[in-house]
C-alpha positions as CSV (number, residue, x, y, z in Angstrom):
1,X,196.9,125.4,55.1
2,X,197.1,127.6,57.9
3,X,196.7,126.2,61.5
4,X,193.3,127.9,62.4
5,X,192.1,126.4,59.0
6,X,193.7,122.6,60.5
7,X,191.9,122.9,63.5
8,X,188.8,123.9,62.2
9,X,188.4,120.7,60.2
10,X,190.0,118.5,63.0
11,X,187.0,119.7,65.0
12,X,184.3,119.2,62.5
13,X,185.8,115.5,62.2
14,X,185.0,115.3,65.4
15,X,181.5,116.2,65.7
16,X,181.4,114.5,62.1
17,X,182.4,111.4,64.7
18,X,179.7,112.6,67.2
19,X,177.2,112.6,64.5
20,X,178.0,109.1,63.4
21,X,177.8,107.9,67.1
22,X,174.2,108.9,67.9
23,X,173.4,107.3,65.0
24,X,174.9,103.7,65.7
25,X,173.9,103.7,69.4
26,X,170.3,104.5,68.0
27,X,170.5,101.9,65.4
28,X,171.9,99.5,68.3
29,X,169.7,100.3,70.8
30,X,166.2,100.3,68.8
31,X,166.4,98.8,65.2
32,X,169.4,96.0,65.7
33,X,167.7,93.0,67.3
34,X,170.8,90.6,66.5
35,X,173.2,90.3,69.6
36,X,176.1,90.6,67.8
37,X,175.2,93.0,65.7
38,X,174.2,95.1,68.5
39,X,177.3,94.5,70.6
40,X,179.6,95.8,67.4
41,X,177.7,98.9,66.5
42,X,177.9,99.9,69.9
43,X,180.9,99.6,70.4
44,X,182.1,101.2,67.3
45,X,179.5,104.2,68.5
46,X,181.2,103.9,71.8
47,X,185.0,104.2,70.6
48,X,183.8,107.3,68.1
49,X,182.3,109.1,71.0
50,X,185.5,108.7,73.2
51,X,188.0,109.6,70.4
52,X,185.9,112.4,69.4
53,X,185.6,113.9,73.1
54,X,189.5,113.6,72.7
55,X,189.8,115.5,69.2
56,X,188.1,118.1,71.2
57,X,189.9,118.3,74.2
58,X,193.0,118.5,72.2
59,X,191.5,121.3,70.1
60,X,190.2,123.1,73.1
61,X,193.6,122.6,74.9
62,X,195.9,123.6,72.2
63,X,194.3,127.4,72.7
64,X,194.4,129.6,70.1
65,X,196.4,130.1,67.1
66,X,197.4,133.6,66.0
């Protein structure tokens, strides 16, 4: 696999990640009325969001491949 090809999916994992924490923090915020519960999905959404705004960086920083 080429590395153009690599860091195209690295990045779509990312916002994949993105994705995935919009939905937690909406489930936490507005359907989740358990404490708990609510704590651990948002802090799952929480540690996606970071690590994807990190996949990113890293993609965005590496520049481009030729």
């Amino acid at each position: 696999m080429s590395p153009s090809m690599l860091k195209m999916w690295i990045s779509i994992s990312a916002m994949g990640f993105m994705v995935i924490s919009i939905l937690l923090i909406y489930l936490s915020r507005y359907k989740i009325n358990t404490g708990v519960l609510k704590f651990i999905t948002a802090l799952i959404a929480y540690i996606l969001l970071i690590l994807s705004g990190i996949i990113i960086l890293f993609v965005v920083m590496s520049g481009p491949t030729s």
